[in-house]
N, C-alpha and C positions, 0 to 999 in steps of 0.2 A: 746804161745807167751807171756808170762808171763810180757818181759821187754818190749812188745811196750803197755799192758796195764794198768801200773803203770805210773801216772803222776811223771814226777820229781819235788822232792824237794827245784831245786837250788843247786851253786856251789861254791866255792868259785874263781871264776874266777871274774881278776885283769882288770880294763878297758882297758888295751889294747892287742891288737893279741899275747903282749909276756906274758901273763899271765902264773899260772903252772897249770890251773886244765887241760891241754889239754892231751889227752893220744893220740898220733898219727898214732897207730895202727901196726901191723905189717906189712914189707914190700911186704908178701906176698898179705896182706890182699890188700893193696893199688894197687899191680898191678893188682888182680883178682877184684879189684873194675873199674878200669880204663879200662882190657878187655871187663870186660862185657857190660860198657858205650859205646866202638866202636860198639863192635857184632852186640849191640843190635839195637843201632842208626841206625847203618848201615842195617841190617834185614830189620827194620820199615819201614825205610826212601823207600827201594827198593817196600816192600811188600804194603804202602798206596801211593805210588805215585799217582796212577790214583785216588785215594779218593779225596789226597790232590790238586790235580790238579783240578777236580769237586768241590770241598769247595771251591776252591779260586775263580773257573767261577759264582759260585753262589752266593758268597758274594758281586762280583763285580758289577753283574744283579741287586741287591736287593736294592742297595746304590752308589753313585758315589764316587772315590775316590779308593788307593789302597788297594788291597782285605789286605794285611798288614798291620800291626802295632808294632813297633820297640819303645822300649823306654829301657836310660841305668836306669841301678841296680847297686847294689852291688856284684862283685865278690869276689872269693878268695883271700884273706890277704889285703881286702879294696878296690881292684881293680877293678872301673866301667867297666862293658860291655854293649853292645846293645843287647838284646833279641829280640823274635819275634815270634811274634803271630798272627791269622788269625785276622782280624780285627772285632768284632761283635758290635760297636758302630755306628752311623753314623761317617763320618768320619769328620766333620764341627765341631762334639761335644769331640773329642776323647780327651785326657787328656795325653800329653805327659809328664809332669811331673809324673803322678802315684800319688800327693795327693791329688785329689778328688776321696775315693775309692767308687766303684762300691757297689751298695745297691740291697737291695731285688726289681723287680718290676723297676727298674732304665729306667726314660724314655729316655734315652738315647742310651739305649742296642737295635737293630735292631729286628726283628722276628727270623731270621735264627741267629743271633750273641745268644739269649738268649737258642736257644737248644746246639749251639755249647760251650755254657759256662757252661751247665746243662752237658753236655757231658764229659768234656773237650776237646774236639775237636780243638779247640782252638787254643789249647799251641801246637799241633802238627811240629808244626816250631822248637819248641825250640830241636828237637831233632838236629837240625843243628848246636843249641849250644853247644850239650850235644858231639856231633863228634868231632866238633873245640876245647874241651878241656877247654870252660867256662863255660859248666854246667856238673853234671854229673846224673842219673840217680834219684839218692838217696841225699838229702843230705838238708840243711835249706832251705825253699823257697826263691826264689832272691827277696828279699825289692825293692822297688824305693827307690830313694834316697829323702831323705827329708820324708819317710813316716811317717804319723804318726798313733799314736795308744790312744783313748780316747781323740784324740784332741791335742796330744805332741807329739813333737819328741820321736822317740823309744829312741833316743841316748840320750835323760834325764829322760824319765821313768824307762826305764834299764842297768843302768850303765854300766855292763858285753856285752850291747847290739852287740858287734863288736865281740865279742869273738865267736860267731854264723859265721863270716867269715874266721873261719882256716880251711876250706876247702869249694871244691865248690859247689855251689849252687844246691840245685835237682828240678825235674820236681814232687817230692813226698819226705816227710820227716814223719817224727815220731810225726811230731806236728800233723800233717794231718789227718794219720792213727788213733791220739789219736781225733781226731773228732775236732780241733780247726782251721777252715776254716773261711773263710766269714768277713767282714770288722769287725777290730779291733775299733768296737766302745765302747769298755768297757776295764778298765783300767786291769781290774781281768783276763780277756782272753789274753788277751795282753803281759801279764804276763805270763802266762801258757804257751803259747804257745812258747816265746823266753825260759823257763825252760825247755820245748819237746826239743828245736835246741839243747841247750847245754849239755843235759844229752846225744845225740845222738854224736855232739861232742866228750865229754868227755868217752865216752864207745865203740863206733867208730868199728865195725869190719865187716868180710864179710860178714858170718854169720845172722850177723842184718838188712843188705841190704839186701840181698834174703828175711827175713819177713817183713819187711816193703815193698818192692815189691807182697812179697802174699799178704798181709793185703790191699794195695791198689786196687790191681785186686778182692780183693772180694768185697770193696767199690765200685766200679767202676761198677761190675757187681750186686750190688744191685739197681744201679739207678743212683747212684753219688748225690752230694750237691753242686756243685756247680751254681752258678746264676752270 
């Protein structure tokens, strides 16, 4: 898996969605990318029902308020959506905007909310995005809107930063795989990480989704990083 662990360089992509570094894959590529997001969503969604149904009685026992949490992002070609995730915060503390990001230790994060985030367990919802055709399996992490990164907006740190929206958002991407997770409190990561969106972007095929799919199952089955 040679290309998911080489950092990218950077691109010459133009600050807006019509920029030319986009390569937008082959047709094939694109509908065996968008089969495989139904399948599989659909699979999940049948196969953890009774989990996700347990996650949600338990989140609800632990904290008052709904076991959910919904907040919009950035979709494909600019276009906000509403996501959704089990809720692991209290819910009095949650952060609907998305830019207070979530820290190591965050007293915020409930007992069961910090294993479901260790897990990702979490994001188990967003497979409903991923069916509905606003998110897909693979693809740049969905931003909140207004996030920032070392204390700025992404959209003046990284000019190219929207270029990362010509397609849609995944539940795992190539920044990920390459190990740049966790609040973007450093300008250098920051950085790295929207260069993984756009190299994945710009290089774009099925092929790369299926290893970025294994590369993430084996993160996943090491423990995971998330918090």
């Amino acid at each position: 898996m040679a290309e998911l662990g080489a950092v990218g360089h950077g691109h010459a992509f133009g600050s807006s969605l019509g920029g030319s570094g986009f390569r937008k894959g082959k047709p094939v590529d694109l509908f065996l990318k968008r089969l495989t997001d139904v399948a599989v969503s659909v699979s999940m969604l049948v196969i953890l029902a009774p989990a996700m149904l347990l996650i949600a009685l338990l989140v609800r026992l632990e904290s008052p308020g709904s076991p959910f949490f919904s907040q919009l992002r950035w979709g494909m070609n600019g276009k906000k959506i509403r996501i959704y995730k089990f809720r692991s915060m209290r819910a009095d503390l949650c952060d609907a905007s998305g830019v207070a990001q979530t820290v190591k230790d965050d007293p915020r994060v409930t007992r069961l909310g910090a294993f479901l985030r260790k897990s990702n367990l979490d994001e188990l919802p967003q497979l409903f995005n991923v069916l509905m055709g606003d998110m897909s399996l693979v693809g740049p992490r969905c931003h909140a809107i207004g996030m920032l990164a070392g204390g700025v907006l992404y959209e003046e740190l990284v000019p190219s930063y929207h270029q990362r929206h010509k397609m849609r958002p995944g539940l795992t991407g190539l920044a990920q795989v390459r190990g740049f997770r966790g609040p973007t409190d450093k300008v250098s990561k920051a950085k790295a990480r929207i260069n993984a969106d756009l190299h994945y972007i710009e290089n774009f095929s099925f092929i790369l989704d299926i290893q970025i799919l294994i590369g993430t199952l084996w993160s996943e089955l090491r423990g995971g990083k998330g918090f």
